[in-house]
Every structure is written in structure tokens, then in C-alpha cells.
PAZAPA-4460 file (N, C-alpha, C; in steps of 0.05 Angstrom, whole numbers, plus 32768, in hexadecimal, padded with zeros to 4 digits):
% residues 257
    n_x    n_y    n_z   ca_x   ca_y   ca_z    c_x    c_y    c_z   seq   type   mol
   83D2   8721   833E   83D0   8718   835A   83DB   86FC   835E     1      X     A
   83E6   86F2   834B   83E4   86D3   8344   83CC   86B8   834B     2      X     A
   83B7   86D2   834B   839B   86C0   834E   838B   86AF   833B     3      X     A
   839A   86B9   8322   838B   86C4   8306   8382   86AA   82FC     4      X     A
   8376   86A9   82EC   836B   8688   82DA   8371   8686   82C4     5      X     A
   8383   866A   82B5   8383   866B   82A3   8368   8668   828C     6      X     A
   8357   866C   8295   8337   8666   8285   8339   8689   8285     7      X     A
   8344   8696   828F   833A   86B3   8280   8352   86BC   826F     8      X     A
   836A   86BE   827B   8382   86C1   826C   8397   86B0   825D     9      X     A
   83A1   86B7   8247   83B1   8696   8246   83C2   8697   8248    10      X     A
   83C9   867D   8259   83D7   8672   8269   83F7   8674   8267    11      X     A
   8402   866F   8248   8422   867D   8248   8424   869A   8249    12      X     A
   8414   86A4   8244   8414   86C4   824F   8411   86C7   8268    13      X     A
   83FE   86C3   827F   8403   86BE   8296   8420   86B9   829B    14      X     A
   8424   86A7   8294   8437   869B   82A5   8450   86A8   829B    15      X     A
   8453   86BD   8288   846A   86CC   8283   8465   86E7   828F    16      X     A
   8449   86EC   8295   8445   8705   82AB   8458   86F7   82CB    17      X     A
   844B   86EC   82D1   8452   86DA   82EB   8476   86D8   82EE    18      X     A
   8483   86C8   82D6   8497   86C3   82D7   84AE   86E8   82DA    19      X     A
   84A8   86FA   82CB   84AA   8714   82C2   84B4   871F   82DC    20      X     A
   849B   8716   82EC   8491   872A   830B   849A   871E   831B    21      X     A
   84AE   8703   831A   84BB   86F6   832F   84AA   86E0   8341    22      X     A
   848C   86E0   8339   8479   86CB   834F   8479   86AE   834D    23      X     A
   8491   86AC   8354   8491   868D   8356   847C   867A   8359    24      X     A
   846E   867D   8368   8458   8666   837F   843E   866A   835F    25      X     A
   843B   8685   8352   8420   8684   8339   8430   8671   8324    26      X     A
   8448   8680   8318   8458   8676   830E   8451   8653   830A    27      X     A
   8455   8644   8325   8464   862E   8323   8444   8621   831C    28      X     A
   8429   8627   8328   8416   8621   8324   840F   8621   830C    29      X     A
   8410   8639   82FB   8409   8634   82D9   8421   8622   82D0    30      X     A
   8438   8623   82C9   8451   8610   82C5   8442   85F1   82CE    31      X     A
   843B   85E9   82E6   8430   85D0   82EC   841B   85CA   82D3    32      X     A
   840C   85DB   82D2   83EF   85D8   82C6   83FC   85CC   82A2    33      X     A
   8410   85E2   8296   8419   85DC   8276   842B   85C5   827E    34      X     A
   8438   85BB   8295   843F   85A3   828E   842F   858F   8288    35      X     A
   841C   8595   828E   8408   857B   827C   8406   857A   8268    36      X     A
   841A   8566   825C   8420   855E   823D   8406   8566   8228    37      X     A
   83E2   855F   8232   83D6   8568   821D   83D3   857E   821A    38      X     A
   83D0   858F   8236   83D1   85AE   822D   83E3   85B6   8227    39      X     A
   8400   85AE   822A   840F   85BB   8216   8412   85B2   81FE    40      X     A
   840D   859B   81FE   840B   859E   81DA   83F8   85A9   81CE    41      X     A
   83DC   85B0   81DA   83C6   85C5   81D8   83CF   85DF   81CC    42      X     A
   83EE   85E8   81DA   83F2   85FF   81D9   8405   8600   81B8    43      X     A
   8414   85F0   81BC   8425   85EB   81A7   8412   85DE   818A    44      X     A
   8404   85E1   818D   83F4   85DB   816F   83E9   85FD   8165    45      X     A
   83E9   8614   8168   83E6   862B   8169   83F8   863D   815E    46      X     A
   83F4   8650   8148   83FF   865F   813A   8419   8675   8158    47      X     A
   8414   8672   8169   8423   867E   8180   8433   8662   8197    48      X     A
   8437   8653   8184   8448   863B   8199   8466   863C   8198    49      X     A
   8469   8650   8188   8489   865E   8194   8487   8673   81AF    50      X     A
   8470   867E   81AB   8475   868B   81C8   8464   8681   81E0    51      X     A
   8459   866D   81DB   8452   865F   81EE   8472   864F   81FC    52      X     A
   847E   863C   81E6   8497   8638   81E5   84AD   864D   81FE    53      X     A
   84AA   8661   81FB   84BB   866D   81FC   84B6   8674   8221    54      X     A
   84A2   8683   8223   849C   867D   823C   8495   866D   8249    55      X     A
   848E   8650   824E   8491   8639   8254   84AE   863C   8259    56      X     A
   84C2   8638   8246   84DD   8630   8254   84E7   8640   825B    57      X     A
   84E8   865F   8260   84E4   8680   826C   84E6   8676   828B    58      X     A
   84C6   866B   8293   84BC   8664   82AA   84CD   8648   82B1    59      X     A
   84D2   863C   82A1   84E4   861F   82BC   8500   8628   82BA    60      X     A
   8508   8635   82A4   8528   8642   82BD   8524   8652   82D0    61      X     A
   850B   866A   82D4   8506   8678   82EA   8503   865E   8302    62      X     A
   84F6   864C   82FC   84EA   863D   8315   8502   8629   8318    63      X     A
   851B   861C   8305   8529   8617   8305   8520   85FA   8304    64      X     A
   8510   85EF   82F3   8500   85D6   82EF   850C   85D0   82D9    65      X     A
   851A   85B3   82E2   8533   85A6   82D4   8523   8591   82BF    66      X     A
   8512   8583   82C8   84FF   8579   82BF   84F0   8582   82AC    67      X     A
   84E1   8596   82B1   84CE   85A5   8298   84E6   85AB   8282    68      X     A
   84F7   85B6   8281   8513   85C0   8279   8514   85A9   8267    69      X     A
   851E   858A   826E   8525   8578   825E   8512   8579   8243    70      X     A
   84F5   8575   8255   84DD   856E   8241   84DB   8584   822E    71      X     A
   84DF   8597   8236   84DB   85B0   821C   84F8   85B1   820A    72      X     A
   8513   85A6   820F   8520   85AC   81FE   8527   85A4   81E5    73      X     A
   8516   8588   81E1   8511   8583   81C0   84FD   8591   81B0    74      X     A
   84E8   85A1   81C6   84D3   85AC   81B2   84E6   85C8   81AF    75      X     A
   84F2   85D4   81B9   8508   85E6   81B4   8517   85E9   81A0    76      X     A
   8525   85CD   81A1   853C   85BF   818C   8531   85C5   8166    77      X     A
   850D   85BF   8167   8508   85C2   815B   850B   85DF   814D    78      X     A
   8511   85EB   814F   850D   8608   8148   852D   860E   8145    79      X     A
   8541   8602   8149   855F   8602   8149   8565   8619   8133    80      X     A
   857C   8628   8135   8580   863B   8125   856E   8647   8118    81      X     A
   8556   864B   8126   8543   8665   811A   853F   8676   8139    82      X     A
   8532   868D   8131   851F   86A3   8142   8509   8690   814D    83      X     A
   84FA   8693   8167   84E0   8690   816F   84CC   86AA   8160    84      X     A
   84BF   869F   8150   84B1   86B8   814D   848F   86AB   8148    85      X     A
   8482   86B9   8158   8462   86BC   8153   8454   86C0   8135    86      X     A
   8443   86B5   8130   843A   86CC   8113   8434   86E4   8115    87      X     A
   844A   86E8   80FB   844D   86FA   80F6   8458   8714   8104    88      X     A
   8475   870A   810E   8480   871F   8125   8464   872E   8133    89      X     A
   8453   871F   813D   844C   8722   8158   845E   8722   8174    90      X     A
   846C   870E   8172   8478   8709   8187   849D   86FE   8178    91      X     A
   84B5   8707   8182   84C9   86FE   8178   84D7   8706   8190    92      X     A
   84D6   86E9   819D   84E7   86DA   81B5   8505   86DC   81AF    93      X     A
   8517   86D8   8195   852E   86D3   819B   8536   86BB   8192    94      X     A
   854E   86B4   818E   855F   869C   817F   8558   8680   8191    95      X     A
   854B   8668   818B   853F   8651   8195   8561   8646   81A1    96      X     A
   8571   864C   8196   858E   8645   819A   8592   864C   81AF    97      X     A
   858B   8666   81BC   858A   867D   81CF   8582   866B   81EE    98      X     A
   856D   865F   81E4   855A   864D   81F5   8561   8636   81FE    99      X     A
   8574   8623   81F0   8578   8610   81EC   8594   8611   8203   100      X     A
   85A7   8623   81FB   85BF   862D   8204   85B6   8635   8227   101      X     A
   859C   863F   8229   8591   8640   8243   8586   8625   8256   102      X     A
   857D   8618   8245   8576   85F8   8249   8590   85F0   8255   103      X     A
   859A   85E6   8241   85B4   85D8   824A   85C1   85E2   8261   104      X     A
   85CC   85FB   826A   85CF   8606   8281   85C7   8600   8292   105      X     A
   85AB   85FF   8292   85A2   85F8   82AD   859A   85DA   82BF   106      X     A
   859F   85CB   829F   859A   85AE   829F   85BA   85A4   82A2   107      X     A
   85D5   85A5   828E   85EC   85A4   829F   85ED   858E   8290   108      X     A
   85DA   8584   8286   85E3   8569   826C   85EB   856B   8253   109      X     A
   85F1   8584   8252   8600   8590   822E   8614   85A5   8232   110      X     A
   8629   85AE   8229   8633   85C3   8223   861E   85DE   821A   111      X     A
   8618   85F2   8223   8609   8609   8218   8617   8616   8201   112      X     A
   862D   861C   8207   8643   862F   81FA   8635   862A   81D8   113      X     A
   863B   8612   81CB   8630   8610   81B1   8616   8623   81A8   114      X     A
   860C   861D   81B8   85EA   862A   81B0   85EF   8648   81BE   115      X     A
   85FC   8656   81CB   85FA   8676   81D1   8610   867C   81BE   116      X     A
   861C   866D   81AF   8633   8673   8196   8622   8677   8185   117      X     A
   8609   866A   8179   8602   865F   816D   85EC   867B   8163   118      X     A
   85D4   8686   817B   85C9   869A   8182   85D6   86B8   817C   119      X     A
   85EF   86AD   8189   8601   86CF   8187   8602   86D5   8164   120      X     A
   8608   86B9   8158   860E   86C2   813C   85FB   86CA   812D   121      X     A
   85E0   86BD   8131   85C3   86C1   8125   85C1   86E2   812C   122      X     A
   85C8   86E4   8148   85B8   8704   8149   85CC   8712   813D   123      X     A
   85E0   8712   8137   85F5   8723   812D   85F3   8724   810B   124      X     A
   85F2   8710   8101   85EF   8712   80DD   85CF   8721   80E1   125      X     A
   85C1   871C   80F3   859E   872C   80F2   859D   874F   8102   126      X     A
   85AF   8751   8108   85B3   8769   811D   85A2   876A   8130   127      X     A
   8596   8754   8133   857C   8751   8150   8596   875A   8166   128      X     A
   8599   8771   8169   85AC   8778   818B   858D   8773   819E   129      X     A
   8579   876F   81A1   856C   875C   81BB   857B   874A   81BC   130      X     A
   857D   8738   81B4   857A   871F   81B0   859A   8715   81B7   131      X     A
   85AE   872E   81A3   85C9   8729   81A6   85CC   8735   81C5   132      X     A
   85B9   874D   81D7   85C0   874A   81F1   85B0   8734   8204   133      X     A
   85A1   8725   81FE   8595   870C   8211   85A6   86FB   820D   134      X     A
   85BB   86F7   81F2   85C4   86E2   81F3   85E1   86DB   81FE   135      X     A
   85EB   86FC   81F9   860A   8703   8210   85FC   8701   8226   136      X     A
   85ED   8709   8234   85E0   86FF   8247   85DE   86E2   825A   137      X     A
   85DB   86D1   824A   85D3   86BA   8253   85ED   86A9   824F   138      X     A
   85FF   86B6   823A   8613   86A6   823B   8625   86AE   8255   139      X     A
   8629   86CC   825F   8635   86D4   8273   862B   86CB   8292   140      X     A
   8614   86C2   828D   8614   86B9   82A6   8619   869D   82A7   141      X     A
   860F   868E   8291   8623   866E   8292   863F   8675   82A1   142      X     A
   864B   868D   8287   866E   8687   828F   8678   8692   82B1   143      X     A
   8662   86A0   82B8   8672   86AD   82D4   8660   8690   82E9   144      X     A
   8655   867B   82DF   864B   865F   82F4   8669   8653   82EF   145      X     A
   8672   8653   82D7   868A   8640   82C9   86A9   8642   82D3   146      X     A
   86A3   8665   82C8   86C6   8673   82C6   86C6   8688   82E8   147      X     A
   86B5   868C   82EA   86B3   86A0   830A   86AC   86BB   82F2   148      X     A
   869E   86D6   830A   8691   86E8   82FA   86AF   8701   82EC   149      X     A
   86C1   86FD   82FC   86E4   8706   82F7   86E7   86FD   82DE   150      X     A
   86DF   86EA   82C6   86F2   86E2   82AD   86E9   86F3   829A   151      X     A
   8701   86F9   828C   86F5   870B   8275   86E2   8705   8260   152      X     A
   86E3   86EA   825E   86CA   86EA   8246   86B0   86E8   8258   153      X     A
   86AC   86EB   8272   8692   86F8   8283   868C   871B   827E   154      X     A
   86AE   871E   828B   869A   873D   8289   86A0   8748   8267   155      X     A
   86A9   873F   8253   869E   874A   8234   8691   8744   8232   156      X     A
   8679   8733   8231   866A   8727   822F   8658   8737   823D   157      X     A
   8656   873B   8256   863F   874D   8269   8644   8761   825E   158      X     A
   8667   8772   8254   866B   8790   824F   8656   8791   8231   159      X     A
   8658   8780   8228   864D   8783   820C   862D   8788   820B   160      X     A
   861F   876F   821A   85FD   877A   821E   85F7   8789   8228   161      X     A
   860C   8793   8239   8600   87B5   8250   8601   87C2   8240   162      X     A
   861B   87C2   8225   8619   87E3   8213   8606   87E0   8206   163      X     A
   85F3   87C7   8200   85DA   87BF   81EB   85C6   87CC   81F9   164      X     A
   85BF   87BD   8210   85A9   87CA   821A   85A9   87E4   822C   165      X     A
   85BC   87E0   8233   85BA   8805   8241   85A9   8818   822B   166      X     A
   85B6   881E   8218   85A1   8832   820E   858B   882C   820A   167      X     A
   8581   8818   81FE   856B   880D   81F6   8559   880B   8212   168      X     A
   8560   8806   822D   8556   8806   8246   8546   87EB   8241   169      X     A
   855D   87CE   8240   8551   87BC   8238   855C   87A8   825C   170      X     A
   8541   87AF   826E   853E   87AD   8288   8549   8792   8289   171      X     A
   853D   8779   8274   853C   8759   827F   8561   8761   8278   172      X     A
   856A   8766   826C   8580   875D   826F   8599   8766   8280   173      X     A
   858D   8780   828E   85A4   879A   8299   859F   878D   82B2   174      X     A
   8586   8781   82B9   8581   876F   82DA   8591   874C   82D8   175      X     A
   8595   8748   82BB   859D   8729   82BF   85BA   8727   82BC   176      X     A
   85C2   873A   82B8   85E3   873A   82B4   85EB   8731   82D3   177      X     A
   85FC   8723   82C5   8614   8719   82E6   8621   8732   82F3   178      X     A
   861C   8734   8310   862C   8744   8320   8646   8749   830B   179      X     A
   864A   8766   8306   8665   876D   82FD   867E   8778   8315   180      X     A
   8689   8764   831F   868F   8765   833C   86AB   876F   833D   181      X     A
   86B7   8767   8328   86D4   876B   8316   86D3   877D   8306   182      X     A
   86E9   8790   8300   86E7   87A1   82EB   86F6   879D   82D7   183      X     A
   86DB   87A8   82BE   86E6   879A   82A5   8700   87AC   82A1   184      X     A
   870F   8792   8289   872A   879F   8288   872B   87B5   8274   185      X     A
   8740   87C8   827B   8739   87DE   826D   8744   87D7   824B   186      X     A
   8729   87E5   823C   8729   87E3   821E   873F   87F1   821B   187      X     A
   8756   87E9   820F   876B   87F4   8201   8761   87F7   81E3   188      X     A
   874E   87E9   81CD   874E   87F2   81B3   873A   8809   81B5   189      X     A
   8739   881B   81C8   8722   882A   81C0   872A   883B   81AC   190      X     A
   8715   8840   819B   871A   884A   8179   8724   883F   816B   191      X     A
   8726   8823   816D   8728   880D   815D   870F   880C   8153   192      X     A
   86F3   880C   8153   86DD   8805   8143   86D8   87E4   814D   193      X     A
   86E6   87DF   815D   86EE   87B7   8159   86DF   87BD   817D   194      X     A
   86CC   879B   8178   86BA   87A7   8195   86CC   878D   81AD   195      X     A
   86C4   8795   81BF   86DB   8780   81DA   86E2   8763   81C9   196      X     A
   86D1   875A   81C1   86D3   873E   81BA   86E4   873A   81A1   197      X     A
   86E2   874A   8187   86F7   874F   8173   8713   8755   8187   198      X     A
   871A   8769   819C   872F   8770   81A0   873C   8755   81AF   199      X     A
   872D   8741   81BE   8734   872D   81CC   873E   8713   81B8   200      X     A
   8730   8710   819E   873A   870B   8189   875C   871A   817C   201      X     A
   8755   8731   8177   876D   8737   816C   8784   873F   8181   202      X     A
   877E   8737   8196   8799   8732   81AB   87A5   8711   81A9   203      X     A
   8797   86FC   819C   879C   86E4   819E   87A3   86E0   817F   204      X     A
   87A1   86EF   816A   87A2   86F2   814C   87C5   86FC   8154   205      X     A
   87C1   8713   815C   87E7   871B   8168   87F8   86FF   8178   206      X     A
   87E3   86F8   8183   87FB   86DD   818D   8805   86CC   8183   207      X     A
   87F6   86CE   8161   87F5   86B5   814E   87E6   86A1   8150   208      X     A
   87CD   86A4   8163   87C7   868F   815B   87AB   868C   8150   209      X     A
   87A9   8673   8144   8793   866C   812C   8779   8669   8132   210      X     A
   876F   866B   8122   874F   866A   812F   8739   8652   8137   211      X     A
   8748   863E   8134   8749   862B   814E   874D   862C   8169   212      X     A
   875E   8630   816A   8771   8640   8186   8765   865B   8196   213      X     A
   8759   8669   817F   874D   8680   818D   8731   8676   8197   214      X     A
   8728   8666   8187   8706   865A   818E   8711   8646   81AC   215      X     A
   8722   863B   81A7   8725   8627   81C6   872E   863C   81DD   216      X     A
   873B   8654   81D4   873D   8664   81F4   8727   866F   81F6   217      X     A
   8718   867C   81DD   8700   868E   81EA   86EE   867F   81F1   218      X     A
   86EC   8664   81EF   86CE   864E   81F1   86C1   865A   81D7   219      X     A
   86C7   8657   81C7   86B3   8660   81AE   86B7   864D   8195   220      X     A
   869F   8649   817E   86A4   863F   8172   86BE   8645   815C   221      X     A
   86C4   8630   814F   86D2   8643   8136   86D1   864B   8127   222      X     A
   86C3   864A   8122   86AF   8659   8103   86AB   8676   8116   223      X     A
   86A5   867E   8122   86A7   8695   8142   86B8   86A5   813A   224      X     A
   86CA   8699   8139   86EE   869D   813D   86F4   86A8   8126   225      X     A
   86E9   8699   810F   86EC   869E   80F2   86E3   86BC   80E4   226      X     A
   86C0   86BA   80F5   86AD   86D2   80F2   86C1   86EF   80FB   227      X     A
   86C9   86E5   8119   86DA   8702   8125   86EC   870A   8111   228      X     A
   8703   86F9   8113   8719   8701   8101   8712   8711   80E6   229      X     A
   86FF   870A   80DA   86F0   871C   80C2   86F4   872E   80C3   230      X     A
   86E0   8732   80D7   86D3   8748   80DC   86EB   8760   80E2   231      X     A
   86FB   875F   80F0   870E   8760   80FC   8723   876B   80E1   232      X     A
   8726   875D   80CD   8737   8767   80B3   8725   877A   80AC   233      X     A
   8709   877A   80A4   86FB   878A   809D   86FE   87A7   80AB   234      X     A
   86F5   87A3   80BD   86F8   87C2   80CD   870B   87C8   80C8   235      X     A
   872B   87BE   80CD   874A   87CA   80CA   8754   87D1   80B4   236      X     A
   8739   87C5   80A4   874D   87C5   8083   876A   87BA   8081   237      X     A
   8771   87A4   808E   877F   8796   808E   877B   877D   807A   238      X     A
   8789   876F   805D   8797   876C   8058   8794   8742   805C   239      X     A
   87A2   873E   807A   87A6   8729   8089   87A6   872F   80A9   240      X     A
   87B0   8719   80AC   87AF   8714   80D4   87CD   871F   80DA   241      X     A
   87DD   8719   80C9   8800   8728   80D3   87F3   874D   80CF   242      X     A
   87E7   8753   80BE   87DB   876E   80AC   87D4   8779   80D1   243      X     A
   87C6   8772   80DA   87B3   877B   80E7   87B9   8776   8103   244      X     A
   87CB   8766   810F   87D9   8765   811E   87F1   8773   811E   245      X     A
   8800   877F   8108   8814   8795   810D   880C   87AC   8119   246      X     A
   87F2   87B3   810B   87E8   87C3   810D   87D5   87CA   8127   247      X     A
   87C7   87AF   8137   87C1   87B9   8153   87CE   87BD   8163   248      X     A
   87E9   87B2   8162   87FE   87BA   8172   880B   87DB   8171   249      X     A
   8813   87D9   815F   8820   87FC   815A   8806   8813   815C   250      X     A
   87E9   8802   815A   87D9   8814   816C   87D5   8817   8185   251      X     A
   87DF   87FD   8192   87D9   8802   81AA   87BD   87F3   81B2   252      X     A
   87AC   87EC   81A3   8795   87E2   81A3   8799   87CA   81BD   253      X     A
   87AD   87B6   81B6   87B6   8797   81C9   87D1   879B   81CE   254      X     A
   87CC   8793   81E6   87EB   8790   81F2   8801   8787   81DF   255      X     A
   881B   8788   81DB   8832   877B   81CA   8834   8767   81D8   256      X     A
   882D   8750   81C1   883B   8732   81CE   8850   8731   81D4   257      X     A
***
């Protein structure tokens, strides 16, 4: 009803019911209440202060509280390149990188890109596909504020978590995807095995260029760049980057440079 008391229920659970269900006005009232530095550090002394963590900063990008945002992103930071997780997978929130990459977004004082690079790679060596679709997620909607929702590394990025969570019927993310307003471009490697983002790679591997070059057009790191291309020989059984570039071409996979 958003009447509820935190003396009966607690309070970051509330407030991730509240946040969940869209009620701003309960929402912003419990959020007021854990900004009080002792109760939140109350909360954060507790075998569950990752998911206290988690919904706290859940709820000030819903409420869009730039402020609470700042204050929580060193207790965030802390957790850098791991999972949020509860004891004992009770609860497993997702890559703190994930979070951080959401911070900065909305705060506009950091680059995000690093930290949803950073997430995408964690869930991918872990096969967490949640996690790898919250985190195309959140990067796609940075890039369609940045690039408009038309650029291609928006809609692979959205094309990629819709094929995650569609089956899985993974709701938070099939509602947070950016308007797909533009249509994605049509997959030419299909039956390549190689998913949008490898093929967007090995269209820029055909142009020659290095994986520096490929991390500065896609906005990605290079070590990113490094990971794709791998991957990328692997699947083709290719050899090298000339190997595998002859070869997407006379498939047909990427256009001929």
C-alpha cells in the first residue's frame, strides 16, 4: 500500500518491493529514512549488506537521486570486480561493476563504459547470462542517451539481451530495453556460430584493423577487442586474422571491404 513500517519489514526489502512496483512517493520515504548515515551503516555491518547495497542504489537511480548516488559509490567501489552476493547465494545481485557503470551514468562525473566492459566480461568467463542481460542492458541505454537509439552498438547490444531474456522471460530486462525504434541490421553471418558483436568485430578485423582501433570504434576496452578476436579464431578454426577474414568474406558472413 506503501503504508508499511520499517519496524515490521526490513527496510531494503521494502524499498525494493516499492522501487519494483514503480511507487515513487513510499520509495523516496524509506530511501530518506537509509540515508541516515547511522542506519545505513546499521545495515551495512550485516551478513546481507550487499543486498542491502544493492537496492539502496536500485532505488536512487529509480528516484534519480544524484546525491544518494555519489554517497553510495565508494561503498560500491568496494566490491569492484566481484558479484554482489548475500550469504551464501541467498541473494546474487550481479557484477558491483554493473552498478558502478550505473552510478556513473547517472551522476555524468565518470565515463560508465569501463565498468559495463568490465561486468560484461565477469558475466561472460561466469556464464551468469542474468547478469550478462542487465548488463547489455544498462550499457544500451547509456549508448542510445550518447549515440541516439539508431547506432548499432545500441541495438546489438539490446538485440543481444532480448535473445537472453526472452526465453528465460527475464521481465526487468525485456521492459528496460531502449525503444527499438530502428531496425536492427540484418545479420548477414547467420550460421556463422559468431554472435552480432564477434561479427561487428570481424567486419573491422577485414578492414585491417588492430585491436586498438577496433576497441576505439566499438567504445570498448582492448583487452574486449583482444577477448572477441579469440574467440572469433576459435569458432572459425582459423589459424590468424588474414585466416579468418578470407574466409568471412567468401562466406558472405561481412560485407567485402
Amino acid at each position: 500500500t506503501g503504508e508499511e513500517s520499517i519496524d515490521v519489514i526490513w527496510a531494503p526489502a521494502l524499498l525494493a518491493l516499492y522501487t519494483a512496483l514503480g511507487m515513487a512517493h513510499p520509495a523516496r520515504r524509506v530511501l530518506d529514512i537509509l540515508a541516515d548515515e547511522e542506519v545505513l551503516d546499521r545495515y551495512s555491518r550485516t551478513e546481507y549488506r550487499p543486498t542491502a547495497l544493492a537496492y539502496v542504489v536500485e532505488a536512487a537511480l529509480f528516484l534519480d537521486d544524484a546525491a544518494m548516488l555519489t554517497r553510495l559509490r565508494p561503498r560500491v567501489a568496494e566490491h569492484e570486480g566481484f558479484y554482489l552476493v548475500s550469504d551464501q547465494f541467498i541473494a546474487l545481485h550481479g557484477a558491483a561493476d554493473r552498478y558502478l557503470g550505473m552510478i556513473d551514468a547517472a551522476i555524468g562525473d565518470a565515463d560508465p563504459m569501463p565498468r559495463f566492459e568490465a561486468a560484461e566480461s565477469l558475466a561472460r568467463r561466469t556464464g551468469f547470462d542474468v547478469d550478462l542481460a542487465l548488463t547489455l542492458t544498462a550499457r544500451a541505454r547509456h549508448l542510445s542517451q550518447t549515440l541516439g537509439q539508431g547506432a548499432p552498438e545500441v541495438l546489438n547490444a539490446a538485440e543481444e539481451a532480448h535473445a537472453i531474456a526472452e526465453p528465460i522471460g527475464q521481465r526487468r530486462v525485456l521492459d528496460a530495453l531502449p525503444a527499438r525504434t530502428a531496425a536492427a541490421p540484418e545479420r548477414l553471418g547467420s550460421g556463422s556460430g559468431l554472435t552480432d558483436r564477434e561479427l561487428e568485430v570481424l567486419r573491422l578485423v577485414c578492414e585491417g584493423a588492430t585491436n586498438r582501433e577496433i576497441a576505439h570504434r566499438l567504445v570498448i576496452s582492448e583487452n574486449t577487442a583482444a577477448n572477441h578476436v579469440r574467440s572469433i579464431l576459435i569458432k572459425t578454426g582459423s589459424p590468424n586474422r588474414t585466416r579468418a577474414a578470407i574466409l568471412a568474406v567468401s562466406k558472405g558472413w561481412v560485407p567485402e571491404p
